[in-house]
C-alpha positions in Angstrom: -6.8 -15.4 15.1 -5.8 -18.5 15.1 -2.8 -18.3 12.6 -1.6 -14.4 13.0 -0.1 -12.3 10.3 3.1 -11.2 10.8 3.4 -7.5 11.5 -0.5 -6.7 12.1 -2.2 -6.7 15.5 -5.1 -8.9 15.4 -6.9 -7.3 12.7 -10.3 -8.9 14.5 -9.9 -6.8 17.7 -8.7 -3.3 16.1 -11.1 0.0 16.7 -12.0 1.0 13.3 -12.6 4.9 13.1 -14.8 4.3 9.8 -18.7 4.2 10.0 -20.2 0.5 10.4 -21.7 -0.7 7.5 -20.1 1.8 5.2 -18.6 -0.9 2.6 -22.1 -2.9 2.8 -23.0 -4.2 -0.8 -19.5 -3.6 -2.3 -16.8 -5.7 -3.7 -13.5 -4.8 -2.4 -10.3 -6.4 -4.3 -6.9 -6.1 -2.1 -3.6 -6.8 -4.6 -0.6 -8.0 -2.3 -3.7 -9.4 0.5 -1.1 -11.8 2.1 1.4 -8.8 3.4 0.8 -7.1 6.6 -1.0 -3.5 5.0 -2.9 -5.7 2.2 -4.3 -7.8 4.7 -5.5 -5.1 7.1 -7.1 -3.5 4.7 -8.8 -6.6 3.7 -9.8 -7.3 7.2 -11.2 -3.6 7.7 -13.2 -4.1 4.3 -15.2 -6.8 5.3 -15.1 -5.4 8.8 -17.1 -2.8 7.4 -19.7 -4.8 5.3 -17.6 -5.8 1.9 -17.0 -9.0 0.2 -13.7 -9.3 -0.3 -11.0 -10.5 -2.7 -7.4 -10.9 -1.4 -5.1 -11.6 -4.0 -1.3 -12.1 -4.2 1.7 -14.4 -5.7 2.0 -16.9 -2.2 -1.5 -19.0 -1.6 -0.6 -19.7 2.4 -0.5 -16.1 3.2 -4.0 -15.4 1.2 -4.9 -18.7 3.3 -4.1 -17.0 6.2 -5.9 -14.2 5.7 -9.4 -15.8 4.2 -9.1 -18.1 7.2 -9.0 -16.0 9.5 -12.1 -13.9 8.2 -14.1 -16.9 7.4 -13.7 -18.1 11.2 -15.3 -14.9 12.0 -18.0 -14.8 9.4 -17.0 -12.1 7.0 -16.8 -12.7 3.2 -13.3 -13.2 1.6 -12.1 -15.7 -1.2 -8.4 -15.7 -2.6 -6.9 -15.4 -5.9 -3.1 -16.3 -6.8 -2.1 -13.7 -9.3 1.8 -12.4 -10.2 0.7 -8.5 -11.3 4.1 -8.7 -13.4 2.2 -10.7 -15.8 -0.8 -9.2 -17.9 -1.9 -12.8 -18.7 -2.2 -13.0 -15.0 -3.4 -9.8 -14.0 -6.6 -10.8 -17.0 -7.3 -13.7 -15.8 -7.9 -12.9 -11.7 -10.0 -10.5 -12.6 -12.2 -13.2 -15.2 -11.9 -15.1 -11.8 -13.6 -12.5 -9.8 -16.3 -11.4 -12.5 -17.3 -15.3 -12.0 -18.8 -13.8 -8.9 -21.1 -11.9 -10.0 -20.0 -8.9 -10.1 -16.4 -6.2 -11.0 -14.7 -4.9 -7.5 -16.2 -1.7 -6.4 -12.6 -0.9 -4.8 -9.2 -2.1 -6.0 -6.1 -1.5 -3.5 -3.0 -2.2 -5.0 -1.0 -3.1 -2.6 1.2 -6.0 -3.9 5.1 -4.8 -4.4 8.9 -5.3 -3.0 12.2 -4.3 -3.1 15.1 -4.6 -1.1 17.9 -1.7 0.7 20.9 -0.8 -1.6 22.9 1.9 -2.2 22.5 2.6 -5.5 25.8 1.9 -7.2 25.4 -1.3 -6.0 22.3 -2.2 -7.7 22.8 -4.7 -10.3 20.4 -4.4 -13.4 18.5 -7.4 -12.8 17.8 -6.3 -8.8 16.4 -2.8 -10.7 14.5 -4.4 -13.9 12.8 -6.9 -11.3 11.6 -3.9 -8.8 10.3 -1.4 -11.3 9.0 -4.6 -13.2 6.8 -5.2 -10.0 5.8 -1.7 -8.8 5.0 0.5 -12.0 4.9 -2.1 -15.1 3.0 -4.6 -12.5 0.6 -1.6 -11.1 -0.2 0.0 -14.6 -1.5 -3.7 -15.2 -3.6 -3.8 -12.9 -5.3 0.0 -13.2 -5.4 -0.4 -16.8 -7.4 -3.7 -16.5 -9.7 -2.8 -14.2 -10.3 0.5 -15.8 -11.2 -1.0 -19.1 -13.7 -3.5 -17.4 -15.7 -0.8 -15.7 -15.4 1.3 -19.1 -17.3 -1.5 -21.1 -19.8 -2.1 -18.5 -20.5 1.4 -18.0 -19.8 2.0 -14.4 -17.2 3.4 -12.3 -14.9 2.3 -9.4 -12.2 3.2 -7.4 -8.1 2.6 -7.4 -5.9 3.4 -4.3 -2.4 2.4 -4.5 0.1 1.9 -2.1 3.7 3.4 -2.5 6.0 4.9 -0.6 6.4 8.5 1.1 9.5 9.7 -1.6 10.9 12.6 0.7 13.9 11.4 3.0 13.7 7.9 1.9 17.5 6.6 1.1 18.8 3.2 -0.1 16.0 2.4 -2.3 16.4 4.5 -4.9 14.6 1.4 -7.4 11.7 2.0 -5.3 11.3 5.3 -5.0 11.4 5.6 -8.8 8.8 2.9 -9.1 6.1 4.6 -6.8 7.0 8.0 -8.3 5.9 6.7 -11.5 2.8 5.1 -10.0 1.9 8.5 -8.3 2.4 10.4 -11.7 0.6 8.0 -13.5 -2.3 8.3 -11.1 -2.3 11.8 -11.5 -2.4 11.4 -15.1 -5.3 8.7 -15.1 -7.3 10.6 -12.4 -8.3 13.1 -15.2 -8.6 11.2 -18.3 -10.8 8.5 -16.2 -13.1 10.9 -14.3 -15.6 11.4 -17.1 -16.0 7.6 -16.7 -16.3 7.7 -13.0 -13.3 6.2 -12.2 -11.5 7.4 -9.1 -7.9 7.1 -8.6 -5.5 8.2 -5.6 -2.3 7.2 -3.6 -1.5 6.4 0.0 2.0 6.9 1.2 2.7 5.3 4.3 6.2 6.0 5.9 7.8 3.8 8.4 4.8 1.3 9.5 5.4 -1.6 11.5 4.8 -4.6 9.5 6.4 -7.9 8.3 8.6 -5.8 5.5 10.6 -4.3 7.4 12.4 -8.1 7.9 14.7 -6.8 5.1 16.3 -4.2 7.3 18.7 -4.5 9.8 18.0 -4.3 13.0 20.1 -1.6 13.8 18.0 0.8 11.4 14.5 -0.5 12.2 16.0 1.1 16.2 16.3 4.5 14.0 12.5 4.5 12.5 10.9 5.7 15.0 13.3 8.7 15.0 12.2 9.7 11.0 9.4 12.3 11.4 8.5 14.9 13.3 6.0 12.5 15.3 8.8 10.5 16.9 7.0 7.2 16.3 6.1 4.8 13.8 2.5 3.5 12.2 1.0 0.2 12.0 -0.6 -1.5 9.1 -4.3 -0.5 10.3 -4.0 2.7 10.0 -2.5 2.5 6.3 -6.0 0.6 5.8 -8.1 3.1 7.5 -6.5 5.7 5.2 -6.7 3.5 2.2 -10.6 3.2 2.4 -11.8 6.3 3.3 -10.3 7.6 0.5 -10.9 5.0 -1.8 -14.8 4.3 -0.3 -17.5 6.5 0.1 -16.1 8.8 2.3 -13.5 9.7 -0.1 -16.3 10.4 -3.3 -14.6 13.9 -4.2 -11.0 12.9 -3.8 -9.1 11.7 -6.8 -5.8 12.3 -8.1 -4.1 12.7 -4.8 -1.6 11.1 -2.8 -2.4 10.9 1.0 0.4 10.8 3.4 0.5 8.6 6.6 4.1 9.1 7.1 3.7 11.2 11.0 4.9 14.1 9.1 7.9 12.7 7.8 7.5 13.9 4.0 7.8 17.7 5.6 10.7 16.4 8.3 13.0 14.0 8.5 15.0 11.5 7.0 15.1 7.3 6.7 18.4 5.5 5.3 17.2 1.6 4.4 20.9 0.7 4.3 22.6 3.0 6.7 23.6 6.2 6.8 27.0 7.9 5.0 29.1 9.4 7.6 29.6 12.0 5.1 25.8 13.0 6.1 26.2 12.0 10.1 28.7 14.6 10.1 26.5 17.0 8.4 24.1 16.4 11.2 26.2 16.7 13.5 27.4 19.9 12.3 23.8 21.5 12.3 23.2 20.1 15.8 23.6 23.7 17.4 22.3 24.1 21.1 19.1 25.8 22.1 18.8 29.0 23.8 16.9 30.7 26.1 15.1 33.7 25.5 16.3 37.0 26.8 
C-alpha cells in the first residue's frame, strides 16, 4: 500500500484463514471503515470476493482505504456517514441501495471513547460516548433491519464492542457495548423469523491506531492482560468478524465472540492506570510456587 493505515499490517499481504471466494456475489457494508479493525475487515471482504462499502465520519481515511483496494482491483466505494444521526444513518444506506442492491453483511464498527476514571467523567464526555456506541449502533441495526424486512430478505449484523471483563477506566464504554450486546441478544430472537442474523465480536487488547489515546506506559502493560501473554492485531478481529457474520457463521446468532487471548476468563486492563489500592492487592496475592513433595 501505498498510503498505510495506521495500526494494520498491510492488509494486501495478510494470510486469510477463510475460504477464497467465500464472500463472492455479496455486498459487505463496514461502519467505522477508516479505523484500523473497520478497514481490515473491509480489506478481507473484498479479499474474499465482496463488494464493499466502507463508511465513516473522516473522508481521507475511507480514501485511504478504497485507494488502496482499488490499486489492487477489488471493489470498494466510500460513504461519509455520522451513525449519531438517524438522518444520516437513512441516507448512506439510500446511497448504497443506488447500487443495486441492500448489504448482505453490515459490521458496525464505528465508535470511540477516551480513558477516565469515572468520577472524573464530565456529562458531556459520557452523553457523547454512549451517544456514539449504543444510540448511534441501534441506528444503524434498526435501519438496516427494516430495509431487509420490506424487501423480504435477510442479512447479517456483527458489531464490534469491547471484551467487558477486566476492562477499567472506561466505564462510558463498557456501558455502551453492554447495551449493544444486550440489545443484540434481544434483536437476534425477534429478527430470526425474518432471517436476520445478529452477533457480537469482542476484541481485547489489539494493536491498532486506537490505542494513541493511551499512554505509553499502559500500552507496555497490554500484552500482560490475558492468559495468552500477548496482544491481537486488527486482522484477526476481521477474520472473526466474517466468519461469523458470512456463511460460515449461518447458525450463529445472538452471540458474542471473544478475541480477547483469554482475557474475559483472566486478567485485568486499566486504560488510565492502575490504583495502588489494587497494585497492593496483587501484590498481596503474589504467593510463591511450590514444588511438589
Amino acid at each position: 500500500m501505498n498510503d498505510p493505515i495506521e495500526g494494520l499490517e498491510d492488509p494486501a499481504e495478510q494470510r486469510s484463514n477463510l475460504a477464497a471466494g467465500s464472500l463472492d456475489g455479496r455486498l459487505v457494508l463496514v461502519l467505522g471503515g477508516g479505523g484500523s479493525i473497520g478497514a481490515a475487515c473491509a480489506w478481507l471482504a473484498g479479499r474474499l470476493g465482496a463488494r464493499v462499502v466502507v463508511a465513516g465520519r473522516k473522508q481521507d481515511k475511507l480514501d485511504t482505504v478504497t485507494s488502496g483496494m482499488q490499486a489492487r482491483g477489488l471493489a470498494c466505494t466510500a460513504h461519509t456517514v455520522d451513525i449519531r444521526d438517524r438522518a444520516s444513518v437513512e441516507a448512506l444506506y439510500d446511497q448504497v441501495l443506488q447500487s443495486g442492491a441492500l448489504p448482505d453483511l453490515v459490521i458496525q464498527s464505528a465508535g470511540g471513547q477516551f480513558p477516565s476514571p469515572t468520577l472524573d467523567i464530565v456529562e458531556k464526555g459520557w452523553k457523547a460516548v454512549i451517544d456514539t456506541n449504543l444510540n448511534g449502533s441501534f441506528n444503524v441495526m434498526q435501519a438496516i433491519a427494516r430495509r431487509w424486512r420490506d424487501a423480504g430478505r435477510g442479512g447479517s449484523i456483527v458489531n464490534i464492542v469491547v471484551s467487558p471483563r477486566g476492562l477499567q477506566g472506561v466505564a462510558h464504554t463498557v456501558a455502551a457495548r453492554a447495551g449493544v450486546m444486550a440489545f443484540s441478544e434481544a434483536v437476534a430472537v425477534e429478527w430470526a423469523p425474518l432471517g436476520i442474523r445478529v452477533n457480537c465480536v469482542a476484541p481485547g487488547a489489539i494493536r491498532s491506531a486506537g490505542w494513541a489515546v493511551y499512554k505509553p506506559e499502559i500500552r507496555a502493560l497490554y500484552s500482560n492482560i490475558n492468559p495468552l501473554r500477548t496482544t491481537g492485531t486488527p486482522w484477526q478481529i476481521a477474520e472473526a468478524s466474517i466468519f461469523v457474520g458470512g456463511p460460515a457463521g449461518a447458525f450463529i446468532t445472538g452471540e458474542t465472540i471473544e478475541v480477547s487471548g483469554g482475557g474475559n476468563l483472566w486478567g485485568e486492563c486499566w486504560t488510565a492506570g492502575k490504583p495502588e489500592w489494587f497494585k497492593e492487592a496483587t501484590r498481596a496475592l503474589d504467593v510463591p510456587a511450590t514444588g511438589g513433595g
